[in-house]
VOMAR-441590 format. One record per residue (C-alpha): residue in one letter; residue number from 1; z, y, x. Coordinates in pm, 1 decimal. Each point is the difference from the previous one (the first is absolute). Example, Ala and Ser with C-alpha at 12.3 -4.5 7.8 and 13.67 -1.06 7.14 Angstrom:
2
- a,1,780.0,-450.0,1230.0
- s,2,-66.0,344.0,137.0
***
This chain:
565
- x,1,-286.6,10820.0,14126.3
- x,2,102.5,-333.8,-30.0
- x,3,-24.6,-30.0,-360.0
- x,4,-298.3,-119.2,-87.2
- x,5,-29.0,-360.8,-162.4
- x,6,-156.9,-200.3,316.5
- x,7,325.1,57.7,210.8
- x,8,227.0,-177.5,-231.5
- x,9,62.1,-292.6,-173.8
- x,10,-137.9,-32.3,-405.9
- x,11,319.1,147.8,-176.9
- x,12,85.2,265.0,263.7
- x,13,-377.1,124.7,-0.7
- x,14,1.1,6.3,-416.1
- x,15,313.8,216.0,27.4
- x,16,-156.6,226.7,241.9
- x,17,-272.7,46.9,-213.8
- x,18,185.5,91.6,-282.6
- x,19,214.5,192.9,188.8
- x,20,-295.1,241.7,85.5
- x,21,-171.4,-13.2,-301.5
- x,22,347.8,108.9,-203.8
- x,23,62.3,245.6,296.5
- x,24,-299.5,172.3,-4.1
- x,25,-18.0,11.8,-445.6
- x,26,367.5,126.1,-30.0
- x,27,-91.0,223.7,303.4
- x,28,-289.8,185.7,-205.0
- x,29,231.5,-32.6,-313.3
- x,30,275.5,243.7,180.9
- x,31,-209.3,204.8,102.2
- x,32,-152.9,94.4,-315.6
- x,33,312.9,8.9,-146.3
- x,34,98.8,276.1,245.2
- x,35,199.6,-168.9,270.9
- x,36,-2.0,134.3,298.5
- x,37,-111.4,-226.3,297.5
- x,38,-4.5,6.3,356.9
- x,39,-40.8,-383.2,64.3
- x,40,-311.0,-208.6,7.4
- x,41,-117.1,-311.4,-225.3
- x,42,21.6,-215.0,323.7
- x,43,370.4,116.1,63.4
- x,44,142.8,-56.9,-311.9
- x,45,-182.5,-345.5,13.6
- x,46,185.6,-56.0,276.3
- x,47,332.8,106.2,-125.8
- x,48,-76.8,-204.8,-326.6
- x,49,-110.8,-357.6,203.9
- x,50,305.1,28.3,288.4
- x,51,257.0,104.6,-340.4
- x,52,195.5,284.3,206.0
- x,53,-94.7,351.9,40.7
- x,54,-292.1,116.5,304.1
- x,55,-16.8,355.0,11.7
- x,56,212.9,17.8,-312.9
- x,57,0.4,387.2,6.6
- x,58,-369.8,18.8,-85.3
- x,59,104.7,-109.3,-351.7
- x,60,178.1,148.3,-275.1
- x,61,292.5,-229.4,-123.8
- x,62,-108.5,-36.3,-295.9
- x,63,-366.1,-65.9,66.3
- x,64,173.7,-286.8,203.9
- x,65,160.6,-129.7,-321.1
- x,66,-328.2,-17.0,-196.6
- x,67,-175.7,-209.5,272.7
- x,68,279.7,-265.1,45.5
- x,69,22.4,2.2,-392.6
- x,70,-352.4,-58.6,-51.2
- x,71,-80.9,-233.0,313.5
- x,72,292.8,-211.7,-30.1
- x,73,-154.2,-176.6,-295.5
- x,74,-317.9,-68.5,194.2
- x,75,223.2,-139.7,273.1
- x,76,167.3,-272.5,-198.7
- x,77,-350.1,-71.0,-152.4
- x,78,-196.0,-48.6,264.8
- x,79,252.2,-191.8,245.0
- x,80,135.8,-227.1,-292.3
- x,81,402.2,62.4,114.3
- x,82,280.0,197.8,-57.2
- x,83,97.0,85.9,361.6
- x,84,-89.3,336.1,-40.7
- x,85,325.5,39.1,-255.9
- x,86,200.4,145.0,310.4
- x,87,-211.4,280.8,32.5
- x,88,-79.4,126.1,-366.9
- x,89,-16.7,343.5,-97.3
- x,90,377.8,99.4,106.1
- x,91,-89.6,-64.4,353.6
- x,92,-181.3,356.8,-11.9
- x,93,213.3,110.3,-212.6
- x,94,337.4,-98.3,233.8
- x,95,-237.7,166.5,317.2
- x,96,16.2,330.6,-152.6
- x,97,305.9,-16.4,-202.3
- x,98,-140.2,320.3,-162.6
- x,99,-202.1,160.1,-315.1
- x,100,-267.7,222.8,71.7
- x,101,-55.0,242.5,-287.9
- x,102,-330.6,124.6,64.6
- x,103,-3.9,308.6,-252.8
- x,104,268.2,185.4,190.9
- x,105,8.4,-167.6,333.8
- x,106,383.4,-77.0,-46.4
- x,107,122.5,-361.7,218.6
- x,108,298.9,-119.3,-250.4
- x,109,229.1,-273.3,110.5
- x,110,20.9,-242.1,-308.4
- x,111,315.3,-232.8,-63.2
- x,112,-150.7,-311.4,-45.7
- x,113,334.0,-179.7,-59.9
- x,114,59.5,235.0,-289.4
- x,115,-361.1,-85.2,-166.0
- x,116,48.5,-376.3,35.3
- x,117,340.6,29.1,-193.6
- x,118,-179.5,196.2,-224.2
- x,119,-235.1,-280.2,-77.4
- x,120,245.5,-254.0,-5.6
- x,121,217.5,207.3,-285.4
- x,122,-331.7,93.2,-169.0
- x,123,27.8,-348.8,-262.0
- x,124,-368.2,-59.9,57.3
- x,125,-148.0,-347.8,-15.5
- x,126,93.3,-239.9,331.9
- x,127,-372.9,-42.5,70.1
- x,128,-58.0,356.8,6.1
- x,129,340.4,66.4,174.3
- x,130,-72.3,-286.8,322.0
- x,131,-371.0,203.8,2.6
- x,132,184.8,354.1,48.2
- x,133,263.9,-159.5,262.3
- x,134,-290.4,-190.3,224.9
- x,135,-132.0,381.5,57.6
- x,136,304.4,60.4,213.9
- x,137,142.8,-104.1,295.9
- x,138,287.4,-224.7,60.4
- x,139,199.9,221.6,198.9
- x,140,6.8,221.7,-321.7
- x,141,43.9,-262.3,-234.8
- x,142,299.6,-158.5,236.2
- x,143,111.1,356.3,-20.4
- x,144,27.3,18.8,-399.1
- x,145,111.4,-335.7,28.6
- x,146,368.8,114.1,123.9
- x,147,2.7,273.5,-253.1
- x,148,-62.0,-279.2,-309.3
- x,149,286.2,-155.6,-182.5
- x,150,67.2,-356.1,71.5
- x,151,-143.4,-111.3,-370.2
- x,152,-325.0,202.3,58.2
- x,153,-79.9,-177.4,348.8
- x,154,21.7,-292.0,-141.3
- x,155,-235.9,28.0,-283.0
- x,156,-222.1,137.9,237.9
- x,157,-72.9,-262.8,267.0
- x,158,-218.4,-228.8,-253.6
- x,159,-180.3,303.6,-79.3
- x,160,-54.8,56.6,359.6
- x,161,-84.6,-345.2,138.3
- x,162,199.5,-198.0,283.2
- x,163,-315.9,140.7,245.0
- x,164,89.5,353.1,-61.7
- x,165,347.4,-32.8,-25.6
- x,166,34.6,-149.6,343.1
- x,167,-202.5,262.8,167.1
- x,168,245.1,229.9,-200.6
- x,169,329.2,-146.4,153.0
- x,170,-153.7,-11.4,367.1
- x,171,85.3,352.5,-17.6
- x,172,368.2,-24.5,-170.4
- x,173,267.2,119.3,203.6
- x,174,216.9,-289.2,-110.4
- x,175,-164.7,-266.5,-163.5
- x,176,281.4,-174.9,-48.1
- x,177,109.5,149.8,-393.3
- x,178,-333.7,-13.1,-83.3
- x,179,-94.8,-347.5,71.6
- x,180,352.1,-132.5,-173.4
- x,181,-201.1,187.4,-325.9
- x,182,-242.5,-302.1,38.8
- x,183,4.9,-380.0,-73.8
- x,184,35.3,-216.9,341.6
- x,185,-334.8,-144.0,-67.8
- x,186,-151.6,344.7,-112.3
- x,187,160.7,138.3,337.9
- x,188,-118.8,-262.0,175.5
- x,189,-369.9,91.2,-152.9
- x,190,59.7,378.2,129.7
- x,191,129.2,-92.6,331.3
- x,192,-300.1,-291.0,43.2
- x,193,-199.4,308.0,-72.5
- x,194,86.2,271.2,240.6
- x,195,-48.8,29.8,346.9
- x,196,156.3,-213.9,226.8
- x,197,150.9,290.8,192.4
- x,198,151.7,106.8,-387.1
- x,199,85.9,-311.9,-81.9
- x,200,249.6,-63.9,289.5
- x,201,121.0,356.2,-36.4
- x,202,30.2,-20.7,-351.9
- x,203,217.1,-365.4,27.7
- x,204,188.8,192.9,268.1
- x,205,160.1,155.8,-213.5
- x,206,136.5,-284.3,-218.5
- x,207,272.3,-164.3,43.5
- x,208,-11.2,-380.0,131.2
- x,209,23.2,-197.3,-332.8
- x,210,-251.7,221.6,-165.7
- x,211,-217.2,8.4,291.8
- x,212,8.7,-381.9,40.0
- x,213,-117.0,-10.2,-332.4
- x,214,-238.6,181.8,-46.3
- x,215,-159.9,-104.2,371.4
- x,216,-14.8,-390.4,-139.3
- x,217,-218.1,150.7,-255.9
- x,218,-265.6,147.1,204.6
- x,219,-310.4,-114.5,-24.5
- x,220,-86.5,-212.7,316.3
- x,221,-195.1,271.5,216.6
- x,222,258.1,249.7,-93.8
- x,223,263.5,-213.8,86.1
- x,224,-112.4,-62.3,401.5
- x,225,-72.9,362.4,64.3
- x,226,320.3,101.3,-161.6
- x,227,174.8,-277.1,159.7
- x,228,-151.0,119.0,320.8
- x,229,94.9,337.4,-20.3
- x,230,351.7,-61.8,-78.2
- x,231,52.4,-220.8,291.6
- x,232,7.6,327.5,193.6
- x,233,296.7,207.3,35.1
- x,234,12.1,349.8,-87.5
- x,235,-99.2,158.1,364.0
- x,236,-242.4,-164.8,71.3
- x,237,-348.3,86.9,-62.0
- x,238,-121.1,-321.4,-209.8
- x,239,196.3,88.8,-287.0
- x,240,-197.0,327.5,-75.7
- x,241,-364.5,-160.0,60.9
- x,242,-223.9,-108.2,-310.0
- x,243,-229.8,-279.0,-25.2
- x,244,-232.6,193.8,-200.6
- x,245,-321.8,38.3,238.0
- x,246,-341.8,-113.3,48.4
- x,247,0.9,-263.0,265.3
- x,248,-365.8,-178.0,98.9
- x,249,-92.6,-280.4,259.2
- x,250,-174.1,114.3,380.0
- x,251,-281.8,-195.6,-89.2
- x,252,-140.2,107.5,-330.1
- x,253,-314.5,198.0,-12.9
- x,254,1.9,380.9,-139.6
- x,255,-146.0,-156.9,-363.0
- x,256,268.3,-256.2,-20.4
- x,257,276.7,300.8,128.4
- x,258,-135.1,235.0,-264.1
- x,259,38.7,-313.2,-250.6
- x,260,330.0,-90.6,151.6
- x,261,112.4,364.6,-79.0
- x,262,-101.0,34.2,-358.8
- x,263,115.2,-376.8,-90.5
- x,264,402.8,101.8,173.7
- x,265,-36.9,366.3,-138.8
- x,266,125.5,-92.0,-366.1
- x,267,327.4,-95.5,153.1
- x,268,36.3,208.5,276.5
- x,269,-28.9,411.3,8.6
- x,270,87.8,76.4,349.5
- x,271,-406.5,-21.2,103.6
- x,272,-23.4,207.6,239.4
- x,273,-26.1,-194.5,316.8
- x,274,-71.6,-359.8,-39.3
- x,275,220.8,-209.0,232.9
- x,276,-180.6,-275.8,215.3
- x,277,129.1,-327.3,80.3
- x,278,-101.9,-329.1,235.8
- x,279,3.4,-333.5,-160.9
- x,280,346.4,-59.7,115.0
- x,281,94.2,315.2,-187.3
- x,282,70.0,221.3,308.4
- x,283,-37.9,402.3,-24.8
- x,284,-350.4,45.4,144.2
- x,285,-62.2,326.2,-86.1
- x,286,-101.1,260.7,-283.4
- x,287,-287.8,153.6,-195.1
- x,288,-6.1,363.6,-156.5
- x,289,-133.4,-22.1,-347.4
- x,290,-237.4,252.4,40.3
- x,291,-154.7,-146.8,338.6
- x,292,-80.6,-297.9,-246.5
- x,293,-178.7,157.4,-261.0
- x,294,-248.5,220.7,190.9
- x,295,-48.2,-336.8,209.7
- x,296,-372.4,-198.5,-5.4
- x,297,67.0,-380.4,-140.4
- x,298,-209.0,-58.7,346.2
- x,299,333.3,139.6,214.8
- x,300,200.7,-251.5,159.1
- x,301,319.2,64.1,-134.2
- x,302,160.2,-33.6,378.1
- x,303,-101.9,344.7,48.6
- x,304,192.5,130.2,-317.2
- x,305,326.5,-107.2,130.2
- x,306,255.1,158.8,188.7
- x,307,152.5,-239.7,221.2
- x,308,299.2,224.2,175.3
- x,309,142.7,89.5,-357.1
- x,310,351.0,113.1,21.5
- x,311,254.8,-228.2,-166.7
- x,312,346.8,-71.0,2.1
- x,313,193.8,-299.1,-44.5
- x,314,209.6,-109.5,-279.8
- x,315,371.6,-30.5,177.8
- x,316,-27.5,304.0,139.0
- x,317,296.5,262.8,-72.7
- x,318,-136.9,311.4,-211.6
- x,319,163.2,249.5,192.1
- x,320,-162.1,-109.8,311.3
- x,321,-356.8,-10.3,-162.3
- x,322,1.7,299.5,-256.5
- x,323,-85.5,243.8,275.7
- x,324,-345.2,-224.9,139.3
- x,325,-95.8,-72.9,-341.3
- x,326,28.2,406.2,-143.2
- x,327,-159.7,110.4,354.7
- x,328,-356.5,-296.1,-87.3
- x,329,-56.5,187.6,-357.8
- x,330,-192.2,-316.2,-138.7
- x,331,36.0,-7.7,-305.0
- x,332,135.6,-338.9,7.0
- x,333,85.5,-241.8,320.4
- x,334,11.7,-392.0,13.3
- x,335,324.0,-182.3,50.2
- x,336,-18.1,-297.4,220.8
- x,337,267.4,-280.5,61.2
- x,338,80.1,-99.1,342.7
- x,339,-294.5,-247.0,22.1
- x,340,-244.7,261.2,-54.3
- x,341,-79.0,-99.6,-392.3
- x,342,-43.7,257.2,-291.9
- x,343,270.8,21.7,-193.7
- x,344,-28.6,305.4,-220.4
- x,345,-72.5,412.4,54.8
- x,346,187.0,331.6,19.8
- x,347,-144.1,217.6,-206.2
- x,348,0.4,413.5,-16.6
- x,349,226.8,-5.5,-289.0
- x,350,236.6,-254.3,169.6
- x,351,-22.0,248.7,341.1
- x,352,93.8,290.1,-238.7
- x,353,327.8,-237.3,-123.4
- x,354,83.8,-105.1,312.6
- x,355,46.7,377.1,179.0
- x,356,198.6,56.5,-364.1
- x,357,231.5,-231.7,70.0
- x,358,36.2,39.9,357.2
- x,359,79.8,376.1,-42.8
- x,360,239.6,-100.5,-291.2
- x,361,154.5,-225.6,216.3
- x,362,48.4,260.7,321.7
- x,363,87.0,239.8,-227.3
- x,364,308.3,-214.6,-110.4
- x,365,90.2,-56.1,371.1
- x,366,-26.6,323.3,53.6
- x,367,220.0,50.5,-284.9
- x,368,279.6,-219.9,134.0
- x,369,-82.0,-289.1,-305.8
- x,370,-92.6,-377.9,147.8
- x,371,-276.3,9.1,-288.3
- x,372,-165.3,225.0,-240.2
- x,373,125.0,25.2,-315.0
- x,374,-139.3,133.1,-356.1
- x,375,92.9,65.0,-363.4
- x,376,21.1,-373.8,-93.6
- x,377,267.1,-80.5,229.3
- x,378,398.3,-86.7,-132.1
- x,379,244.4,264.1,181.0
- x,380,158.0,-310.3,129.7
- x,381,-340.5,-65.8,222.4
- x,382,-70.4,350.7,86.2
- x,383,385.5,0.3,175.8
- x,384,-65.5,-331.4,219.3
- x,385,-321.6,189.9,153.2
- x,386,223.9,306.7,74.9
- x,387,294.2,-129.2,47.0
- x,388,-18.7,-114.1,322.1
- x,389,-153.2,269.2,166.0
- x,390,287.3,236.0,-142.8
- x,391,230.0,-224.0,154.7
- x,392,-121.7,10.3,336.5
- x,393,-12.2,382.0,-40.4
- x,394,371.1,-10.2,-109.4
- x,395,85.6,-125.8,339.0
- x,396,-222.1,229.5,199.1
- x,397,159.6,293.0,-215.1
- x,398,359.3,-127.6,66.6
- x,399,-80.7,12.3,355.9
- x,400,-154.4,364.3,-20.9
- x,401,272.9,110.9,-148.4
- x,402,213.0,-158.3,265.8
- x,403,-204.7,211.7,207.4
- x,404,58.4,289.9,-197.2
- x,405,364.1,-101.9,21.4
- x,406,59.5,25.5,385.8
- x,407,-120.3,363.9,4.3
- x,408,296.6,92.0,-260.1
- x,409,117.4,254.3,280.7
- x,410,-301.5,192.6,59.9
- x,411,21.6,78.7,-398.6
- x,412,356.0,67.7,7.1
- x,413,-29.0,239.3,254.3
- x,414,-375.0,150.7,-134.8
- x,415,25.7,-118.9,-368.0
- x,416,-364.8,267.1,-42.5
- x,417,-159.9,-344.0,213.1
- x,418,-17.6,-183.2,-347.2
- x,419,-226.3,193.9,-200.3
- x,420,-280.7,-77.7,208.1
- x,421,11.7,-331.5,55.6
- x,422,-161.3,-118.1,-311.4
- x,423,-323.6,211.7,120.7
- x,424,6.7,-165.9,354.4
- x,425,36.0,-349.1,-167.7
- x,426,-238.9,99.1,-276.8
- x,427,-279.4,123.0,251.5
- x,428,49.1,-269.7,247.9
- x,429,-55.3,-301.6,-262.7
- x,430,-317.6,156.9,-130.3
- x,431,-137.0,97.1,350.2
- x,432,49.6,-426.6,3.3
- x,433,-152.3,-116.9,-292.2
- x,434,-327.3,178.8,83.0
- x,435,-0.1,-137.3,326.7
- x,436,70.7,-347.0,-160.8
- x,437,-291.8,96.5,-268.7
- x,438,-251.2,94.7,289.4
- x,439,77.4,-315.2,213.3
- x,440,-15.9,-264.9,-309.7
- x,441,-335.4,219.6,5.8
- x,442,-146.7,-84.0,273.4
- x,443,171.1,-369.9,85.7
- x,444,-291.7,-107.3,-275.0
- x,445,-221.8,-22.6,259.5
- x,446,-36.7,-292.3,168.5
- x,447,-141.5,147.3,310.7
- x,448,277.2,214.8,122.0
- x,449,82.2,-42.9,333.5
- x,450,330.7,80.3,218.4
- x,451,-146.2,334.9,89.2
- x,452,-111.0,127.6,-343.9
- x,453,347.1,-98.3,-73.0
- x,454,165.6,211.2,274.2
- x,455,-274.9,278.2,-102.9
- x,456,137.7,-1.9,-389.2
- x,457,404.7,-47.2,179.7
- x,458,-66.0,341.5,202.6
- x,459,-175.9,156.5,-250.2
- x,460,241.2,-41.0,-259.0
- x,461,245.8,183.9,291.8
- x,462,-176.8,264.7,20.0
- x,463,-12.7,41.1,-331.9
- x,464,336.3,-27.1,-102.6
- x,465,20.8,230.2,336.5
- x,466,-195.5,271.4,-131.6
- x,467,158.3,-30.3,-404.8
- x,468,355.9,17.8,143.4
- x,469,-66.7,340.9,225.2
- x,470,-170.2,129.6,-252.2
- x,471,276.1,-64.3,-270.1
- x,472,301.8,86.9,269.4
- x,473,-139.1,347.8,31.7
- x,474,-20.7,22.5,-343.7
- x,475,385.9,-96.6,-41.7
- x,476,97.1,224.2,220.3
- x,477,-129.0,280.7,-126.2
- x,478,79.3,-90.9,-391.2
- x,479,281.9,-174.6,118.6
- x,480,175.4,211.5,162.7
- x,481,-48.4,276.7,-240.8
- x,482,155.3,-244.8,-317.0
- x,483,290.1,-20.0,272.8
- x,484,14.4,339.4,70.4
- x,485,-28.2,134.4,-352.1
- x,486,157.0,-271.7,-211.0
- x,487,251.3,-144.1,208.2
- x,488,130.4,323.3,165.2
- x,489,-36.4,-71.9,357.7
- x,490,-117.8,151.9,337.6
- x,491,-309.1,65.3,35.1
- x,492,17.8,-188.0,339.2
- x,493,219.0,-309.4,-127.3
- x,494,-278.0,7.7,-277.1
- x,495,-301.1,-32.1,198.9
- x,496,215.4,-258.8,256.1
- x,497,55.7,-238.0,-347.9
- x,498,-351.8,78.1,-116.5
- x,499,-151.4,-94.8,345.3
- x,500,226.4,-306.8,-11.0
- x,501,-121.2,-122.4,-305.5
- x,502,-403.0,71.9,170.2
- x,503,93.8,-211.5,263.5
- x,504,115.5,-253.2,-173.4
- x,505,-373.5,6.9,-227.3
- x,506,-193.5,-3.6,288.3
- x,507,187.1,-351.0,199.5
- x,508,40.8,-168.2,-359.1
- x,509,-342.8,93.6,-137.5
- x,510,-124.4,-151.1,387.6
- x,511,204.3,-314.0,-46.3
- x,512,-69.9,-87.9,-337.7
- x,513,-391.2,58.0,103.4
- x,514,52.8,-315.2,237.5
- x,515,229.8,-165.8,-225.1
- x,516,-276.7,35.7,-293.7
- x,517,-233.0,-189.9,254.2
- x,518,168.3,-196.5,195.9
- x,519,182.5,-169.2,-229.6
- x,520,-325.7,-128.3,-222.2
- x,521,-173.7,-64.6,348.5
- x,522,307.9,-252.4,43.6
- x,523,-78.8,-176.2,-334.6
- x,524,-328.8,-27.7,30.1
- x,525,48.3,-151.3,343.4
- x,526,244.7,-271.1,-142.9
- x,527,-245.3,-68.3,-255.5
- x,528,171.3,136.9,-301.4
- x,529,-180.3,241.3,-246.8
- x,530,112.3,388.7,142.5
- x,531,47.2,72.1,-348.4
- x,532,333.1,-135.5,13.0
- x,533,81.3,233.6,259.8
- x,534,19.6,228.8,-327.5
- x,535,72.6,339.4,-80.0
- x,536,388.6,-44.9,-84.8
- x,537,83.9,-187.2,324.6
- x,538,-198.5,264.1,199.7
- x,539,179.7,305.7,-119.7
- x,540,341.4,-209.5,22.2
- x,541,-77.8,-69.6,368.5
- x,542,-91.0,359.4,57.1
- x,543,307.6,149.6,-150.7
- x,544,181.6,-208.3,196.8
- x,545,-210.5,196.0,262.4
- x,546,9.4,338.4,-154.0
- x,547,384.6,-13.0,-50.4
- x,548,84.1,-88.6,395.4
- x,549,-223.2,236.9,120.0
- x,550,112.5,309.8,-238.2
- x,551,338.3,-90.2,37.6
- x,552,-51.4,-42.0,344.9
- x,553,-184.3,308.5,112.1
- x,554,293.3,183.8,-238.2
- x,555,296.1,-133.9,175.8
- x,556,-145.8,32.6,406.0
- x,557,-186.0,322.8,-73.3
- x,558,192.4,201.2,-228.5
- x,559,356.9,-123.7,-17.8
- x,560,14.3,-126.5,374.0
- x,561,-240.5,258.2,152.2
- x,562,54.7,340.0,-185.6
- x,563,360.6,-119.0,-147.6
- x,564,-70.9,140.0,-336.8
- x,565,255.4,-88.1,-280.8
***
């Protein structure tokens, strides 16, 4: 099993013990109380000593909620610390996100934001009131935080503490508002406090005096990792890592790792995987938690380590790691620096922000905006990211409609050409922009060679192929009935128009097909992000398309060819 109290150090071994013993007393407890369990003593032991859920569905939630309840007492007891503070009795509680009412089997959502306002308006004692807010977690009480008046935030934090209040405004939005609320010295407490990941986000969002300010105030280990984070810019993937993980020397033995472990615990929650360094401070591997715990202090802890870890290094753009860091699943990866050194991790949380952003990001390409935008921003800064774009579409529209112009004959002489020609143009650009979605698709991966590319080009032919036949019969059956019917001619001028405008589907929807992956092919070959090759400036190339062949096809085939007027 691993668990028992010769393959660990002194504290580890008490907690294990303790762990069991609770386990196994609650366990009979439930059970005469009338819960009903599938689990086993030894699996909830398991769940209780590692803190995250193993085989979680053998357990009622609320059994789950007892256990950490009673046992999280014994924990602080036995080991002496406070490290466990991360994973109180919300962290079951935030896994299920659910009430189980046993008497009628009914799963209710509850609205924990709602209860913790509650609380706060409820005029009971502060004591009391920081007991009933440490039950919940900070995402909820960031969450009520927005929805409390300026006044009421503020008489709040001292009841709170500058501990939880940082981990509260690691998950603000905006932390800017928030930390002008504060003192410089009491927001240079909470940003001392918080994650160095948080921090730099958080000062991110200040402006330069206030952020100068506050940074001289750090205390001094804040002050190097936040320094260090900020020297990164944006894109690159240094700025999102934390320096919040365990990190132990090659040559320690498994007692002094264990001992290592608990001593860096209380300051670090990310403990997981233990990162291993030489004496120079160069990556040298990493340890799974759980591979050290069921280890004999006899082991050599060589054979614990995992020497071809994957990593990534810290100047490295985001958009050209994002991909090989989703596709490893750790839950966290090492960043390295160009001599090989550890410099901080990427965590799960930071993966799940990163793809965020990126698709924000593509979105707004995709969009036609050079960034995204949100609420907070002044309509003068939401017009410089779409300004530009428009304007470049402005001239590519003035030169359609030049286009459109030179073909003023074939509409004075068959004026019926017109109504169409929004439905050619219309069809054409969105044949494009799934092209373009499908290529931007499949450019992610780095492997893609020249003939996977010329597989996707054809395919996308065919497609658009097949979509525009199918469509052009379509028009000219419908078609040529409207024309018929509505517009009052011959049934064979009808079906010549109608068959005109199916031509005319079939060549544009084909064109725009290659245009919708050639042209982000092109970028991506140049080296710029085939998100810029976005939606507008697709469909304005291929109604430039649409428009010369419809016109086209109208004047050689039916004004030229069958001299209708």
């Amino acid at each position: 099993t691993g668990l028992s109290a010769g393959s660990c150090c002194s504290p580890v071994a008490s907690l294990s013990a303790m762990v069991q013993g609770r386990a196994a007393s609650t366990y009979a407890l439930c059970k005469r109380s009338g819960y009903s369990l599938n689990g086993s003593v030894h699996q909830l032991s398991i769940f209780l000593f590692f803190f995250r859920p193993v085989k979680v569905c053998c357990f009622d939630g609320n059994f789950l909620y007892l256990i950490l309840q009673r046992v999280y007492t014994g924990m602080v007891a036995v080991t002496g610390r406070t490290c466990y503070d991360r994973i109180r009795i919300f962290e079951v509680k935030r896994y299920f996100l659910i009430d189980i009412t046993e008497s009628r089997g009914q799963i209710m959502q509850k609205n924990y934001v709602q209860e913790i306002l509650n609380i706060i308006h409820g005029n009971i004692p502060q004591a009391e009131l920081a007991e009933k807010l440490s039950d919940y977690h900070e995402k909820d009480l960031a969450d009520a935080l927005e929805a409390l008046m300026p006044a009421e935030r503020k008489s709040l934090y001292p009841i709170l503490g500058v501990d939880e209040v940082a981990e509260i405004f690691a998950y603000l939005d905006d932390a800017e508002p928030y930390l002008k609320e504060l003192s410089r010295d009491e927001a240079a407490k909470v940003i001392s406090n918080m994650d160095s990941d948080d921090a730099a986000d958080a000062l991110e969002d200040l402006d330069e005096i206030d952020k100068g300010e506050i940074v001289n105030k750090l205390d001094r280990d804040s002050i190097e990792d936040v320094k260090m984070l900020l020297s990164y810019s944006e894109d690159e993937i240094g700025s999102k890592m934390t320096t919040n993980y365990i990190r132990i020397k090659n040559d320690m033995t498994i007692r002094q790792a264990m001992s290592e472990l608990v001593k860096q615990a209380g300051e670090n929650d990310n403990i997981s995987v233990l990162y291993v360094v030489d004496e120079n401070e160069h990556f040298y591997g990493a340890i799974d938690l759980k591979d050290l715990i069921i280890a004999r202090a006899e082991d050599p802890l060589a054979e614990l380590i995992v020497g071809s870890y994957p990593y990534v290094t810290d100047r490295e753009k985001i958009s050209d790691c994002i991909e090989r860091i989703v596709d490893y699943a750790e839950r966290s990866l090492p960043v390295l620096n160009e001599a090989g050194k550890l410099m901080g991790i990427i965590t799960s949380s930071d993966v799940v922000e990163l793809v965020d952003d990126e698709m924000s990001d593509d979105y707004a390409k995709l969009g036609g905006l050079t960034g995204e935008e949100d609420l907070r921003e002044s309509v003068f800064e939401s017009v410089k990211k779409r300004l530009p774009w428009l304007t470049a579409l402005l001239f590519l529209g003035m030169l359609v409609s030049s286009v459109v112009g030179a073909f003023e004959s074939v509409v004075a002489v068959l004026p019926v050409v017109i109504c169409f020609q929004s439905m050619v143009l219309g069809m054409a650009g969105n044949v494009g922009t799934q092209s373009l979605a499908v290529t931007i698709r499949v450019l992610v991966d780095e492997n893609l060679t020249v003939s996977k590319k010329f597989q996707l080009l054809w395919k996308e032919v065919r497609v658009g192929l097949l979509n525009g036949t199918i469509l052009a019969v379509m028009a000219l059956s419908f078609l040529g009935c409207y024309i018929h019917f509505f517009k009052g001619y011959a049934w064979n001028t009808a079906l010549l128009l109608s068959g005109c405008v199916g031509a005319s589907l079939v060549v544009a929807m084909v064109v725009s097909s290659l245009v919708g992956t050639l042209v982000p092919m092109l970028f991506h070959k140049i080296h710029i992000d085939p998100a810029v090759a976005s939606g507008p400036l697709i469909t304005t190339i291929n109604d430039l398309v649409a428009v010369v062949v419809y016109y086209g096809l109208a004047m050689v085939v039916l004004i030229d060819l069958f001299h209708l007027a």
